[in-house]
C-alpha positions as CSV (number, residue, x, y, z in Angstrom):
1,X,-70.1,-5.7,-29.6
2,X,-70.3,-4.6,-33.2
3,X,-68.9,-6.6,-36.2
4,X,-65.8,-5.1,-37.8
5,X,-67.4,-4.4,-40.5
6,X,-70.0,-1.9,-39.1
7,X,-67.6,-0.2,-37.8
8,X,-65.9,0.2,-40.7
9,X,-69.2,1.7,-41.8
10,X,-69.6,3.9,-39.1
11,X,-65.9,5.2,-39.3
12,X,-66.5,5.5,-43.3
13,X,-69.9,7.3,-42.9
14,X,-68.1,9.7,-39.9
15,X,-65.2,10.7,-42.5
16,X,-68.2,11.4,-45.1
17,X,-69.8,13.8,-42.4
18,X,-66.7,15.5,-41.5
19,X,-65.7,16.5,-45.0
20,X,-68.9,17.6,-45.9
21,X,-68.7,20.3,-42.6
22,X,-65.6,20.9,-43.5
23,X,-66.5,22.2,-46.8
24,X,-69.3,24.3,-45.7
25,X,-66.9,25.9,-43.4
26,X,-64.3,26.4,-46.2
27,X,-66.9,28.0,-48.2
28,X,-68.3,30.5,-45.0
29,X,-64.7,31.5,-44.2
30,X,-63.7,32.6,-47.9
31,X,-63.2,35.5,-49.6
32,X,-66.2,36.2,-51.9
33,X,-69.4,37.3,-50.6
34,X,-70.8,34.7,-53.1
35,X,-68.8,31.8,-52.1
36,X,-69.9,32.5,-49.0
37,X,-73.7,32.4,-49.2
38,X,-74.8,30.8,-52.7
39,X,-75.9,27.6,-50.2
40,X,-78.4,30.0,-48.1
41,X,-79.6,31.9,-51.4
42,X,-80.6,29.0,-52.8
43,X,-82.8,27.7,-49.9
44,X,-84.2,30.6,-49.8
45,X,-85.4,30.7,-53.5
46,X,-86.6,27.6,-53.1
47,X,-88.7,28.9,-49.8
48,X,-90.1,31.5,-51.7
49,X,-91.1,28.9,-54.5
50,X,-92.9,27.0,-52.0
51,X,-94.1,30.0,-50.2
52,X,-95.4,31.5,-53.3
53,X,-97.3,27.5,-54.6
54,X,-98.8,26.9,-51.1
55,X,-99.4,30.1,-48.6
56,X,-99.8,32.9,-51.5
57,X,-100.8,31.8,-54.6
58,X,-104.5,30.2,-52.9
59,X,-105.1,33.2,-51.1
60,X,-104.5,35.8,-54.3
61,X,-106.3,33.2,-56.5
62,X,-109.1,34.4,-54.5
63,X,-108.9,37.6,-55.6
64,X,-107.2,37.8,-59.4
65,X,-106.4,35.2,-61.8
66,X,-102.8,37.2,-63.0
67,X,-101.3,34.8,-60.2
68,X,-99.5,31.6,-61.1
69,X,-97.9,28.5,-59.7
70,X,-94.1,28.6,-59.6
71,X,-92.6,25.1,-61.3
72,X,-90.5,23.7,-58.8
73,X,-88.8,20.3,-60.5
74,X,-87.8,17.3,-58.6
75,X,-84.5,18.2,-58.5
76,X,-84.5,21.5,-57.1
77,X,-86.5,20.0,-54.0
78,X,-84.1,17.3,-53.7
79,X,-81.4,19.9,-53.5
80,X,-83.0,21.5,-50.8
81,X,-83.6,18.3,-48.9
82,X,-79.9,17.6,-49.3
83,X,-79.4,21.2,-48.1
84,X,-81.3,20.7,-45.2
85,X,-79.8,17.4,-44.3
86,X,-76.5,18.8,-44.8
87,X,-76.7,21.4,-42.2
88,X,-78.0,19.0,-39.9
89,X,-75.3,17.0,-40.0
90,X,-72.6,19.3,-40.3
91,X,-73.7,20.7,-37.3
92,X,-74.1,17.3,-35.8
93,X,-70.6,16.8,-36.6
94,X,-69.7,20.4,-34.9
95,X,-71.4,19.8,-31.5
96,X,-69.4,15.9,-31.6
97,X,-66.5,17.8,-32.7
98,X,-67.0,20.2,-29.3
99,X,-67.2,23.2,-31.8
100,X,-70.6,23.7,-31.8
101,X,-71.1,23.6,-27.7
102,X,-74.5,25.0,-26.6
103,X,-75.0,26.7,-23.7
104,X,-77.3,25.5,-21.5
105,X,-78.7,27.7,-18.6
106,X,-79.2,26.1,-15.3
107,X,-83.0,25.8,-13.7
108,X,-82.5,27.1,-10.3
């Protein structure tokens, strides 16, 4: 059996989770288009960074020298770790939640 005070940390860190997917499902069902899909834009800016610094730019360096390394600052890949990890675990929280079921088909 747990001490109380783990699951007082486990109830804590499952109230976290739950606002968090709450949010992101505030923000898909509102009104602007914007509001709606700033959180997917910016991943994928910051796939096209890392696109562009890793697949691309060695290839075309090959070729030209008008190519260039984007800057892509700590911070900016820390939000899209957080990004990441936020869908992860809001959609954790949706399949706990019975929202997110997934249907499974049977092997006959």
């Amino acid at each position: 059996m747990l001490p109380e005070s783990h699951l007082l940390v486990f109830h804590v860190a499952v109230g976290v989770l739950e606002g968090g997917a709450d949010v992101s499902v505030a923000e898909a069902q509102g009104q602007s288009w914007l509001q709606q899909n700033w959180r997917p834009l910016l991943m994928l800016t910051i796939i096209i960074i890392v696109a562009n610094n890793y697949i691309l730019y060695p290839c075309l360096s090959i070729f030209t020298d008008k190519v260039r390394v984007l800057d892509l600052p700590d911070r900016l890949w820390q939000l899209m770790e957080i990004g990441v990890g936020g869908y992860i675990m809001g959609r954790t929280v949706e399949k706990v939640r019975g929202r997110g079921e997934v249907k499974r088909k049977r092997c006959a």
